[in-house]
VEXVO-637327 format. One record per atom (N, C-alpha, C, O): residue number from 1; residue in three letters; atom name; x, z, y. Coordinates in steps of 0.001 Angstrom, whole numbers, padded with zeros to 6 digits. Example, Ala and Ser with C-alpha at 12.3 -4.5 7.8 and 13.67 -1.06 7.14 Angstrom:
2
ATOM  seq  type  atom       c1       c3       c2
ATOM    1   ALA     N   013190   007800  -005690
ATOM    1   ALA    CA   012300   007800  -004500
ATOM    1   ALA     C   013200   007800  -003300
ATOM    1   ALA     O   014236   008465  -003319
ATOM    2   SER     N   012850   007080  -002250
ATOM    2   SER    CA   013670   007140  -001060
ATOM    2   SER     C   012900   007870   000030
ATOM    2   SER     O   013409   008039   001138
//
This chain:
141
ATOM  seq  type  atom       c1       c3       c2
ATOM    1   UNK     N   073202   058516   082555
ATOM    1   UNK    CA   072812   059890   082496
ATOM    1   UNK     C   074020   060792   082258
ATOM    1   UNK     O   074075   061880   082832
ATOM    2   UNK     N   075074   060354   081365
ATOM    2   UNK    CA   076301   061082   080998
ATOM    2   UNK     C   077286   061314   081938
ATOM    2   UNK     O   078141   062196   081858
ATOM    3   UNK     N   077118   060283   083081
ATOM    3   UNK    CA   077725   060156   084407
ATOM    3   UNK     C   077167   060969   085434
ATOM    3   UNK     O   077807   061153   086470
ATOM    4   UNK     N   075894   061543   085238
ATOM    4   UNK    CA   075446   062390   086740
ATOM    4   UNK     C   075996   063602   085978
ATOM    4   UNK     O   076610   064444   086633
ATOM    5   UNK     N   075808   063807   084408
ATOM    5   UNK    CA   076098   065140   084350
ATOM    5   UNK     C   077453   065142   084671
ATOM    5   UNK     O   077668   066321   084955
ATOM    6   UNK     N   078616   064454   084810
ATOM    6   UNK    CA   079782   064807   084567
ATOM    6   UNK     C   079989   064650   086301
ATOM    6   UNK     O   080871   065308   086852
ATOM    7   UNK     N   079435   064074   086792
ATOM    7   UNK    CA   079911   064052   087978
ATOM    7   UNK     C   078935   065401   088816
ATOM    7   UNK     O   079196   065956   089883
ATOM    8   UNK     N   078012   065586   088072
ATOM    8   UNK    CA   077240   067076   089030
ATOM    8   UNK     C   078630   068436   088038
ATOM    8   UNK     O   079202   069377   088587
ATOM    9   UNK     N   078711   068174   087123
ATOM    9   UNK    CA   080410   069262   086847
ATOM    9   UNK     C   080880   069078   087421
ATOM    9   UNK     O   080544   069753   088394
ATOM   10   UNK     N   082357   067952   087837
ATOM   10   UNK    CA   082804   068180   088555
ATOM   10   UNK     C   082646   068385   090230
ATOM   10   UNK     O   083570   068431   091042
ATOM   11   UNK     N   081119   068500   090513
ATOM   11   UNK    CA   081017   068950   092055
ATOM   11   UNK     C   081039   069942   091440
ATOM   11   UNK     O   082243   070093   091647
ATOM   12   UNK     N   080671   071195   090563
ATOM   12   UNK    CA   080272   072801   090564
ATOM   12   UNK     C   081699   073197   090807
ATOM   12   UNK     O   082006   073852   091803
ATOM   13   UNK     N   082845   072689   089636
ATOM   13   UNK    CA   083937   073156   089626
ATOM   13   UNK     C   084883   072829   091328
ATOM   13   UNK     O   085802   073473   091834
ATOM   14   UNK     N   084181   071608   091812
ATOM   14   UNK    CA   085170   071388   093532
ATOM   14   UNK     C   084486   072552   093957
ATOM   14   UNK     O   085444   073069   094531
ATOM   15   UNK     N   083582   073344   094113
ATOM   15   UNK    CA   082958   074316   094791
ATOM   15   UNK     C   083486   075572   094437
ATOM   15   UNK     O   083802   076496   095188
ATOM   16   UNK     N   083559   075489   092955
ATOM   16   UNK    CA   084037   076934   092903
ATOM   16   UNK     C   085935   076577   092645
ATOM   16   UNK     O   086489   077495   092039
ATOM   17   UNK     N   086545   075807   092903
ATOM   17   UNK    CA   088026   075888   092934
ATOM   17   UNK     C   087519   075689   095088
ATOM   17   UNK     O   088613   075826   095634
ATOM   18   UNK     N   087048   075589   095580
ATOM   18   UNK    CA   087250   075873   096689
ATOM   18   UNK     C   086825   077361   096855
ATOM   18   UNK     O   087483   078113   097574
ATOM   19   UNK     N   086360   077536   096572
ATOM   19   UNK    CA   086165   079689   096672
ATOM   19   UNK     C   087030   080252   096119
ATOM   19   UNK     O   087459   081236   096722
ATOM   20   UNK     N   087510   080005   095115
ATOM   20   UNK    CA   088947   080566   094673
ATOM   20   UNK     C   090056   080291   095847
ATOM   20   UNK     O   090938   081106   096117
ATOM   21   UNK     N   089891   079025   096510
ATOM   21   UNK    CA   091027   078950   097458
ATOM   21   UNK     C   090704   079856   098665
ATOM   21   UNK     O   091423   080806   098975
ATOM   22   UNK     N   089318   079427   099484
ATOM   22   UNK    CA   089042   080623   100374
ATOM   22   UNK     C   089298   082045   100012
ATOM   22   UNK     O   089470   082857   100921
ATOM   23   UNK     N   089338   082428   098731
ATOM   23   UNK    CA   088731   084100   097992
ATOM   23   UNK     C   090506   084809   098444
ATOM   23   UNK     O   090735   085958   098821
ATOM   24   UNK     N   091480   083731   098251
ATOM   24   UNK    CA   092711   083987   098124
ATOM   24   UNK     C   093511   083830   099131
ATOM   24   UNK     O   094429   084637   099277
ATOM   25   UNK     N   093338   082771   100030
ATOM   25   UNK    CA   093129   083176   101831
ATOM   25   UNK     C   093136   084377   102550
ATOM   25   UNK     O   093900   084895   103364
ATOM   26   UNK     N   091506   084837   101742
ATOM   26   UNK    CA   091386   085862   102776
ATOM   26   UNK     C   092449   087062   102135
ATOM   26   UNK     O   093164   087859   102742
ATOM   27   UNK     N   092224   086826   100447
ATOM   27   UNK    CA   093118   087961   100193
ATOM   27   UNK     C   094761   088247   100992
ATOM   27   UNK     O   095327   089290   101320
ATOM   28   UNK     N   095144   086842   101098
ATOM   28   UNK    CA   096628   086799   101797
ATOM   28   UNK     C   096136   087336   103607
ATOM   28   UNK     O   097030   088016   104112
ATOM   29   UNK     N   095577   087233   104031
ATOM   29   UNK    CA   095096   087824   105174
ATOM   29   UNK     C   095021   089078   105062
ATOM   29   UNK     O   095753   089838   105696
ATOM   30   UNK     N   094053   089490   104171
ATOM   30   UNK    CA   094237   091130   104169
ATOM   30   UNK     C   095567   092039   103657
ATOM   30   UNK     O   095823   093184   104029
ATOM   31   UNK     N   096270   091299   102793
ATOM   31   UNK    CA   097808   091757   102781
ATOM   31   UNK     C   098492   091644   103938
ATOM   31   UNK     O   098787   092696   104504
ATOM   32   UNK     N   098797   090675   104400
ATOM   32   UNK    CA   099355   090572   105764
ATOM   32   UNK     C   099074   091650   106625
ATOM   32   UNK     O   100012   092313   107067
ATOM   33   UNK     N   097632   091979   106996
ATOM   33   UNK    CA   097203   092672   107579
ATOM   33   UNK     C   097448   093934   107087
ATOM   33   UNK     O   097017   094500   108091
ATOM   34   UNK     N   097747   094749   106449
ATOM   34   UNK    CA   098219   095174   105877
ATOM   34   UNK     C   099243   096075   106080
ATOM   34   UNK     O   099324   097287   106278
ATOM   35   UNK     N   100149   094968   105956
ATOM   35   UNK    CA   101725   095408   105621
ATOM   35   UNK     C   101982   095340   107102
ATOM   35   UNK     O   103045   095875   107414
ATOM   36   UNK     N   101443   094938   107881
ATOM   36   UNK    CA   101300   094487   109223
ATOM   36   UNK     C   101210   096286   109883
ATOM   36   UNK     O   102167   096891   110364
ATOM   37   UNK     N   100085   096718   109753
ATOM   37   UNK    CA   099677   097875   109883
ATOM   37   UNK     C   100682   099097   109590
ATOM   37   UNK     O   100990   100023   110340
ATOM   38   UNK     N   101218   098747   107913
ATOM   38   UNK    CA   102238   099840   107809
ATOM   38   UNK     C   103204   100077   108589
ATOM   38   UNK     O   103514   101063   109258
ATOM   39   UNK     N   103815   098702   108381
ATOM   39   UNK    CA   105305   098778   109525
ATOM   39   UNK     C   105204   099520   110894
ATOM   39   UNK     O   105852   100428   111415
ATOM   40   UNK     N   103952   098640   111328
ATOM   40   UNK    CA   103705   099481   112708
ATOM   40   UNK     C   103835   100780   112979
ATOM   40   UNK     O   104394   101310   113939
ATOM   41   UNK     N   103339   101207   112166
ATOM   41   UNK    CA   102681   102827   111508
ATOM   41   UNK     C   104632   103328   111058
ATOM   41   UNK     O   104961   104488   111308
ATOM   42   UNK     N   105161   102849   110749
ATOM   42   UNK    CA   106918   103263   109986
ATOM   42   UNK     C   107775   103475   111693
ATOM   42   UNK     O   108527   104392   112023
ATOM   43   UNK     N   107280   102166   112603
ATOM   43   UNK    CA   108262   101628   113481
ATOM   43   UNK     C   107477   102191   114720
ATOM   43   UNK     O   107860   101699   115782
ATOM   44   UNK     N   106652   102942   114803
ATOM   44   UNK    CA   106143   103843   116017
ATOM   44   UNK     C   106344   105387   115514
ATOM   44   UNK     O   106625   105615   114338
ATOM   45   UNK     N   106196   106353   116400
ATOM   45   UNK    CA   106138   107201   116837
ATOM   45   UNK     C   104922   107918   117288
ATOM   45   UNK     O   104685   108167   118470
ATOM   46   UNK     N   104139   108247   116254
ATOM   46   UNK    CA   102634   108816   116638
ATOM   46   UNK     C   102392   110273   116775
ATOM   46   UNK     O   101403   110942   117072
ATOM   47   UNK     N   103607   110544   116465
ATOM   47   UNK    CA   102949   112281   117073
ATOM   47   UNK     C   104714   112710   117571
ATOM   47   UNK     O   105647   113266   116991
ATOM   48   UNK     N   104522   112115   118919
ATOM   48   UNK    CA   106505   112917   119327
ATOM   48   UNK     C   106564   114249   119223
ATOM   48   UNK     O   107577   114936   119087
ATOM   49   UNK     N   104940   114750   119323
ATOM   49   UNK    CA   105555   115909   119405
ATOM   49   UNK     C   106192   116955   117968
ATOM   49   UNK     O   106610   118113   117944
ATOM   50   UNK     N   106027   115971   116941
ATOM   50   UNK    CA   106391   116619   115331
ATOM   50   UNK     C   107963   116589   115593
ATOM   50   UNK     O   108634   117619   115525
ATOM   51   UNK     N   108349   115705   115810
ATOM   51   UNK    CA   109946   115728   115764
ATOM   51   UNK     C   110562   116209   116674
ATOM   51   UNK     O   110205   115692   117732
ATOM   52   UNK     N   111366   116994   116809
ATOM   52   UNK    CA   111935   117648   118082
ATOM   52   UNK     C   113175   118442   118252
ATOM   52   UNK     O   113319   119398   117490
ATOM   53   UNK     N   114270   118147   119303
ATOM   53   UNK    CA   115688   118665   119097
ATOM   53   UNK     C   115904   119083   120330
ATOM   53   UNK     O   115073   119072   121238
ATOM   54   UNK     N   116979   119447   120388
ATOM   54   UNK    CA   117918   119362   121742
ATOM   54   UNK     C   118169   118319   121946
ATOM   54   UNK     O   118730   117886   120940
ATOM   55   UNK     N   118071   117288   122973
ATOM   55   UNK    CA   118971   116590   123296
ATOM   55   UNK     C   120090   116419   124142
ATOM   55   UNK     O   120013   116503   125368
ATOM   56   UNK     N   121270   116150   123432
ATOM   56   UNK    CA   122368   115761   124051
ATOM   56   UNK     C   122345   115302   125099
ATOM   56   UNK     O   121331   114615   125215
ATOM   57   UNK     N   123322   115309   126529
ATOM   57   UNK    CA   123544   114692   127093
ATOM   57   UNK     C   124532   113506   126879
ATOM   57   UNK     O   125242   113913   125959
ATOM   58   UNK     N   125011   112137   127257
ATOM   58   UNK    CA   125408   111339   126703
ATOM   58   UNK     C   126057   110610   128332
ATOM   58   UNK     O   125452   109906   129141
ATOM   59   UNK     N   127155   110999   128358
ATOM   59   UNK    CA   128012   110432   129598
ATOM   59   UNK     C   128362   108898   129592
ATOM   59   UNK     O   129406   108775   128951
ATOM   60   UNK     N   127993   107888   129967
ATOM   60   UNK    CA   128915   106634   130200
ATOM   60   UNK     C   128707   105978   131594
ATOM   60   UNK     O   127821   106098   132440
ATOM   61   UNK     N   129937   105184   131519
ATOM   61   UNK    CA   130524   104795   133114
ATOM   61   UNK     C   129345   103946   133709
ATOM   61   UNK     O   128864   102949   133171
ATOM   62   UNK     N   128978   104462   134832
ATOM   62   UNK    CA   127967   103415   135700
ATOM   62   UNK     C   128544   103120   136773
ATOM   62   UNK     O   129659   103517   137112
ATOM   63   UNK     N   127699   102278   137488
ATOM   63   UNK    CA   128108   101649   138643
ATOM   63   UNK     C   128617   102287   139311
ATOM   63   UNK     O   129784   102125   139667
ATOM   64   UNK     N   127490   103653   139845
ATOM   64   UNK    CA   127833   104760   140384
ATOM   64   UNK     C   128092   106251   140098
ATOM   64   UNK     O   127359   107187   140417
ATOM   65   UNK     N   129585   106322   139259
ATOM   65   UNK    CA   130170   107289   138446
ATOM   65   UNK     C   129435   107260   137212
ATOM   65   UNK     O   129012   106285   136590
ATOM   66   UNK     N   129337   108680   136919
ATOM   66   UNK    CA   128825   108634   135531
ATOM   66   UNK     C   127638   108925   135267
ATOM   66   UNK     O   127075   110002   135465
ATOM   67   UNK     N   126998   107470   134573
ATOM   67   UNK    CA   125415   107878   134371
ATOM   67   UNK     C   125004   108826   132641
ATOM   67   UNK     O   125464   108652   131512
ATOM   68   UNK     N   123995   109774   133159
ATOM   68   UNK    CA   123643   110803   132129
ATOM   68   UNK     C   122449   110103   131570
ATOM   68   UNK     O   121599   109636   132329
ATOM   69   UNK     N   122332   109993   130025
ATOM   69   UNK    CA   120929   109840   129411
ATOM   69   UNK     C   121142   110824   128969
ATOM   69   UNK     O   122188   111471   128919
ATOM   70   UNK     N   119427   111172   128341
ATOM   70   UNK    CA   119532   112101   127506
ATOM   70   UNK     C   118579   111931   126182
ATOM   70   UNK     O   117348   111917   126160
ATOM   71   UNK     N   119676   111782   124866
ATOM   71   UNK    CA   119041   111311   124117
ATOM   71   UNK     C   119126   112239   122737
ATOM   71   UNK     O   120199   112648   122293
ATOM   72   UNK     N   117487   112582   121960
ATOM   72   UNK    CA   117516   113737   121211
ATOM   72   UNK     C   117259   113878   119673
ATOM   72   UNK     O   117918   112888   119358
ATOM   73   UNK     N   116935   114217   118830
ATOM   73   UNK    CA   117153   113960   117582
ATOM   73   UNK     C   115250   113406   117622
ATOM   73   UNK     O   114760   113206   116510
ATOM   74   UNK     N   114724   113289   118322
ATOM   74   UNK    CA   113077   112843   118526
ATOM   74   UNK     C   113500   111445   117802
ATOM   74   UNK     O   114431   110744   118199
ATOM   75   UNK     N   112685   111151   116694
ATOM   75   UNK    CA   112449   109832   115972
ATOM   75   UNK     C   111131   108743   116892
ATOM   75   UNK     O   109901   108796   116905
ATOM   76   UNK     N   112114   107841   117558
ATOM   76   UNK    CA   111034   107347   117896
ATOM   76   UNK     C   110705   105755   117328
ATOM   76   UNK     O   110369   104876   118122
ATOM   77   UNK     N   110836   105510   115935
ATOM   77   UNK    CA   111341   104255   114794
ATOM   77   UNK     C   112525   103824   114278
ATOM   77   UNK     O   113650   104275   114493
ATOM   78   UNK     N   112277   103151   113760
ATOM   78   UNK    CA   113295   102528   112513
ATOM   78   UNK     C   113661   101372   112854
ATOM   78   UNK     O   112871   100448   113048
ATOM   79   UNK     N   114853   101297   112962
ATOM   79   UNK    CA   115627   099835   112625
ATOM   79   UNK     C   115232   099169   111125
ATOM   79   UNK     O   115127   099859   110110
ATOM   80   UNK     N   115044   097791   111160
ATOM   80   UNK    CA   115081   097014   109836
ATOM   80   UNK     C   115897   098065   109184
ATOM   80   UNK     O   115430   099155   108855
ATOM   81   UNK     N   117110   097712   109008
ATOM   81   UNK    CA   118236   098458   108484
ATOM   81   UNK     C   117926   099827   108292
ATOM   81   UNK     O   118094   100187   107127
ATOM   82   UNK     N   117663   100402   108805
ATOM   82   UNK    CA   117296   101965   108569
ATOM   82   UNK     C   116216   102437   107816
ATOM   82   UNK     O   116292   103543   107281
ATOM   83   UNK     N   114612   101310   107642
ATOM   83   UNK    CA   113825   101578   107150
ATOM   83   UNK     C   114233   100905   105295
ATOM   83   UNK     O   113547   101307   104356
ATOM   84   UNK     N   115104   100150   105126
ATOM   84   UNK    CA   115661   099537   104384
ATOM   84   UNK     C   116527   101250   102922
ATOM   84   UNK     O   116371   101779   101821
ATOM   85   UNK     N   117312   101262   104111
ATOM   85   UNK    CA   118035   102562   103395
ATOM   85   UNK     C   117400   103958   103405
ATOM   85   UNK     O   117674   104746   102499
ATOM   86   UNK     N   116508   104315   104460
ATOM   86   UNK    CA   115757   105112   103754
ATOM   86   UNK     C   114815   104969   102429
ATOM   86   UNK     O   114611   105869   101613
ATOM   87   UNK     N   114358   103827   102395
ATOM   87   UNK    CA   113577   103157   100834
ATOM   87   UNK     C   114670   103348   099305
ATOM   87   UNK     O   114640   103985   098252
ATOM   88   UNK     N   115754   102162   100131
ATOM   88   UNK    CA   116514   102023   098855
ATOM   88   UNK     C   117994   103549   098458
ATOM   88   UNK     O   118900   103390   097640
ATOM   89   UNK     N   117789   104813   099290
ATOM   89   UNK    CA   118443   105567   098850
ATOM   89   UNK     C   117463   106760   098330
ATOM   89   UNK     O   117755   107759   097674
ATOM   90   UNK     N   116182   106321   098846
ATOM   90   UNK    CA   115255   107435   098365
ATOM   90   UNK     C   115115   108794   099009
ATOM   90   UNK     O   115025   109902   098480
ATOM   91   UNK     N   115119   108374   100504
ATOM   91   UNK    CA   115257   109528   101481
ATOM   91   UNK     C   113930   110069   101840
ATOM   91   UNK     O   113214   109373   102560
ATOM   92   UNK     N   113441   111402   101369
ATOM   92   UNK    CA   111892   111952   101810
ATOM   92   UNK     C   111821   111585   102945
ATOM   92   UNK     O   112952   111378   103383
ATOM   93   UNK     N   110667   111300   104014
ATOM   93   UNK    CA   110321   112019   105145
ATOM   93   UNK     C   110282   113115   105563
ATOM   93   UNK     O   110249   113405   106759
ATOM   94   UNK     N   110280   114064   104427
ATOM   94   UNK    CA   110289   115524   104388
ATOM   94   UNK     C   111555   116032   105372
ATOM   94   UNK     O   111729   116662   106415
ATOM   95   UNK     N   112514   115156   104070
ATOM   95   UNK    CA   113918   115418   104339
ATOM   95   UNK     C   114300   114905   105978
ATOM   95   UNK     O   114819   115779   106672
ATOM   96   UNK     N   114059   113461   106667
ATOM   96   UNK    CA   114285   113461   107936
ATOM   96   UNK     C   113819   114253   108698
ATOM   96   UNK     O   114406   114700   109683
ATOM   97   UNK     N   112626   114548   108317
ATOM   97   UNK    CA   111821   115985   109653
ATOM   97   UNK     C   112717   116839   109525
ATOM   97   UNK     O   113371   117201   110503
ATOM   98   UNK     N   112914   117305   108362
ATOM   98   UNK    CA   113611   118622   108331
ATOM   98   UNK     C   115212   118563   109533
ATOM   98   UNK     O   115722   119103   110515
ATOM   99   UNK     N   115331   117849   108863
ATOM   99   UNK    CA   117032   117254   109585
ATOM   99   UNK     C   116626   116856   111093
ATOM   99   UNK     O   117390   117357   111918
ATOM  100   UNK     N   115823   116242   111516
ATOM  100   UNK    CA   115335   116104   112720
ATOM  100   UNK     C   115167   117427   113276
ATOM  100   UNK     O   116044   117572   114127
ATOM  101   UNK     N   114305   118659   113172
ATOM  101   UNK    CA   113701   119689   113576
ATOM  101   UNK     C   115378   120692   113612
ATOM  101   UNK     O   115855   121421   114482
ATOM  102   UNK     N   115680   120443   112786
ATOM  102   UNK    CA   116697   122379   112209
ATOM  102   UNK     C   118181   121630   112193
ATOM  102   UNK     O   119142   122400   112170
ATOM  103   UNK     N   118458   120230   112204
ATOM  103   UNK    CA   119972   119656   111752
ATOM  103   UNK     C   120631   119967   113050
ATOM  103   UNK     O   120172   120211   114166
ATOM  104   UNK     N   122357   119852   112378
ATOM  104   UNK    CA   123128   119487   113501
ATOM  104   UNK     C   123491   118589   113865
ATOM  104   UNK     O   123759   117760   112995
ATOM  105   UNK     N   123755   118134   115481
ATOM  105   UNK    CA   123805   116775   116041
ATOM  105   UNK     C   125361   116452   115969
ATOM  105   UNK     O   126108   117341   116377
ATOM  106   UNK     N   125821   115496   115582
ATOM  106   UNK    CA   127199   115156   115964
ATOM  106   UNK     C   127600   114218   116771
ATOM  106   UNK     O   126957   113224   116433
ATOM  107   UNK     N   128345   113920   117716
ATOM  107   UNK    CA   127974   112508   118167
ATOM  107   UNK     C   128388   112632   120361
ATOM  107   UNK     O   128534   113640   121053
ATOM  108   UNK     N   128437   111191   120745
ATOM  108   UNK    CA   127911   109911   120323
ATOM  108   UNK     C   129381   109815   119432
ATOM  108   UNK     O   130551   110142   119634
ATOM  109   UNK     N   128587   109152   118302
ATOM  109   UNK    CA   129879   107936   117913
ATOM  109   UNK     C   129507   106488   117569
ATOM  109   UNK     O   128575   105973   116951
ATOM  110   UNK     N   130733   105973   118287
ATOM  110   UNK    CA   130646   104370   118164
ATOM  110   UNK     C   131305   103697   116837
ATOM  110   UNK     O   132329   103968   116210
ATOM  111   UNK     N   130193   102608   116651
ATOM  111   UNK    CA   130755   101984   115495
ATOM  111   UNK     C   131640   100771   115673
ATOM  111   UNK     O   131767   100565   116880
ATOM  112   UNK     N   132105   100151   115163
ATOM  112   UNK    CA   133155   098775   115152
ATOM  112   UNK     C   132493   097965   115888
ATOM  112   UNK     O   133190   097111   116434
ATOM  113   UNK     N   131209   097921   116133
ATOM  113   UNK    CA   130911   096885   117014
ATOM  113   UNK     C   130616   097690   118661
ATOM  113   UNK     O   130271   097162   119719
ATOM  114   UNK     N   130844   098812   118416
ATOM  114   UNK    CA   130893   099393   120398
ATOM  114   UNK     C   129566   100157   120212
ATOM  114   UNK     O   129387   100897   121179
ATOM  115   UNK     N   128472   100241   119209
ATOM  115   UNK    CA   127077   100622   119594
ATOM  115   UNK     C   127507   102238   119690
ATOM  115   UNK     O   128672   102483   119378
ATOM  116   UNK     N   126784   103195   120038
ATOM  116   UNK    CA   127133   104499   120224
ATOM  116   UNK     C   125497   104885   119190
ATOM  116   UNK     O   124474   104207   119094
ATOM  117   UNK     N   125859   106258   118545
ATOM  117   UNK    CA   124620   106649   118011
ATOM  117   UNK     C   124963   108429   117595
ATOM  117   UNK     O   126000   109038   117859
ATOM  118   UNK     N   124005   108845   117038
ATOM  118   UNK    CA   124767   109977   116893
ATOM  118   UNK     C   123714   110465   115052
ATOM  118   UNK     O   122571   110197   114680
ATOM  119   UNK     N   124849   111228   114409
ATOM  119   UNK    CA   124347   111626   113416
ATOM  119   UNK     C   123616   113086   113194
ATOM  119   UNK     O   124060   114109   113715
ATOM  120   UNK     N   122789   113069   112605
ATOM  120   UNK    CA   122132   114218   112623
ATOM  120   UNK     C   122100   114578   111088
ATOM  120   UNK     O   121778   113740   110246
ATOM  121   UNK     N   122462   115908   110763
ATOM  121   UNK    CA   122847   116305   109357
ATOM  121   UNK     C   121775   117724   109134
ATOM  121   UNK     O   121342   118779   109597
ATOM  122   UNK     N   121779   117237   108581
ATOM  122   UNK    CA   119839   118276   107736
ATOM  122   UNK     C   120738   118948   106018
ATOM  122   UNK     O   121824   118604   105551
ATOM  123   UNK     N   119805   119886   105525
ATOM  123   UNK    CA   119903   120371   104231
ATOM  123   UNK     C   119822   119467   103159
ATOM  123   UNK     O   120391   119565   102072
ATOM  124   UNK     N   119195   118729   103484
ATOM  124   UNK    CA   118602   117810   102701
ATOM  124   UNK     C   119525   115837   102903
ATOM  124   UNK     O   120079   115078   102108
ATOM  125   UNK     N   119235   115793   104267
ATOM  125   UNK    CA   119099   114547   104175
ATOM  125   UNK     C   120412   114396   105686
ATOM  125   UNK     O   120790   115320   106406
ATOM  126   UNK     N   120744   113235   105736
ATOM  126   UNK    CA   121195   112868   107453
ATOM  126   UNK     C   121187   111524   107802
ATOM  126   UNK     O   121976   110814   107179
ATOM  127   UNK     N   120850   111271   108209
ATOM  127   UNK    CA   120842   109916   109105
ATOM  127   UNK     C   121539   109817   110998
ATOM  127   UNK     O   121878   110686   111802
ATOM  128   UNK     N   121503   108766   111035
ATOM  128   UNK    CA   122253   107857   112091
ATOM  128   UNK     C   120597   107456   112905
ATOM  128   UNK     O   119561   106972   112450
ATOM  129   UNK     N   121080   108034   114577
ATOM  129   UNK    CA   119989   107894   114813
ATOM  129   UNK     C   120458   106995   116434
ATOM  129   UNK     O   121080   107670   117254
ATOM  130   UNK     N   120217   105924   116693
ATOM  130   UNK    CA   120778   105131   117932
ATOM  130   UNK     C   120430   105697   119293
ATOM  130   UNK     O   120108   106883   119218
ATOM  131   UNK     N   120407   105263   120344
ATOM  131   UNK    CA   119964   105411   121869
ATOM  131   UNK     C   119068   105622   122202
ATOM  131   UNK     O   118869   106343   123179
ATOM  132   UNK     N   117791   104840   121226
ATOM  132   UNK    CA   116768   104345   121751
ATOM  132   UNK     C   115671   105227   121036
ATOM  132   UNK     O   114458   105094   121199
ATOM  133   UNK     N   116308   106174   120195
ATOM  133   UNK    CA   115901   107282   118952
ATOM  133   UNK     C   115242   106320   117411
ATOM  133   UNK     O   114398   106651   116578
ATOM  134   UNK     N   116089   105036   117554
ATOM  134   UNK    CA   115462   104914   116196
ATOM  134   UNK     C   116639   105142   114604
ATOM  134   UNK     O   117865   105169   114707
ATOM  135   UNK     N   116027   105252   113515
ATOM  135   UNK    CA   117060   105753   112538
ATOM  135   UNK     C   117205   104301   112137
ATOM  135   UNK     O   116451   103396   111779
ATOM  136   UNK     N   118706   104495   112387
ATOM  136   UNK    CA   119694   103074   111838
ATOM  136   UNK     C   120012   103024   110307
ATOM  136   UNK     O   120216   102098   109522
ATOM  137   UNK     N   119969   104577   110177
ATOM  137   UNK    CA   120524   104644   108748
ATOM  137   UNK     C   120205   106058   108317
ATOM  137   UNK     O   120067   106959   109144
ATOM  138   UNK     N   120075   106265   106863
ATOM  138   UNK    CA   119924   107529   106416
ATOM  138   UNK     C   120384   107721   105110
ATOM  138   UNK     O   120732   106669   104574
ATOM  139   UNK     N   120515   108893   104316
ATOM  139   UNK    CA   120911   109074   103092
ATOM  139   UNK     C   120811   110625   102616
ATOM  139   UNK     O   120597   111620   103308
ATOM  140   UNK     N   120970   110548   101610
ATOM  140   UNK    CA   120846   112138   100819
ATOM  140   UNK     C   122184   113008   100664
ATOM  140   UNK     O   123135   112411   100159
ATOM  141   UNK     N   122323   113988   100937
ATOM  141   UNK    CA   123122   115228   100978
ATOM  141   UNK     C   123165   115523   099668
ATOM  141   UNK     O   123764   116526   099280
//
């Protein structure tokens, strides 16, 4: 008799240490999902039309003479690296719009490894913004 009870315990407790394992599953699922969502949400571009500059024209050698992009202070995501230093220097969003919308462009300039980007300098804030319009880097004024 001392044996069914101990063995009908330990089935309650395999049941409920298996719901604790499912319960915590799903919880790691819904984090994932999550953080999943934010980034996306950091590393897109959902309203182009908030951010908005002149853009530069940007001369380099093509096949056939010189090919023109044209690339503008429009944020269109974040580099790892860029979403990194905007966090760890404590750069508003405020502050990039602002600098995005009203800053001055400087640029292209290339870094030690050949990439070309150009800086954009706000009241507030400036960041390094690449080719492809994402911010490589940013910091406080």
């Amino acid at each position: 008799m001392a044996s069914e009870v101990v063995d009908a315990a330990k089935e309650k407790i395999d049941q409920a240490v298996d719901k604790v394992a499912a319960g915590a599953a799903a919880v790691g699922n819904a984090i994932s999902d999550a953080v999943s969502v934010a980034v996306s949400r950091l590393t897109t571009n959902l309203c182009p039309e908030c951010v908005t500059g002149t853009p530069p024209a940007v001369g380099r050698p093509g096949a056939s003479g010189l090919e023109t992009k044209s690339v503008g202070n429009a944020i269109s995501g974040f580099t790892k690296h860029g979403i990194d230093q905007v966090t760890n220097r404590g750069v508003a969003p405020g502050a990039l719009l602002d600098a995005a919308r009203n800053g001055t462009t400087r640029g292209p300039i290339l870094d030690h490894l050949g990439r070309e980007s150009f800086r954009i300098r706000g009241e507030v804030a400036e960041f390094a913004i690449n080719l492809l319009g994402r911010v490589t880097t940013a910091w406080r004024r």
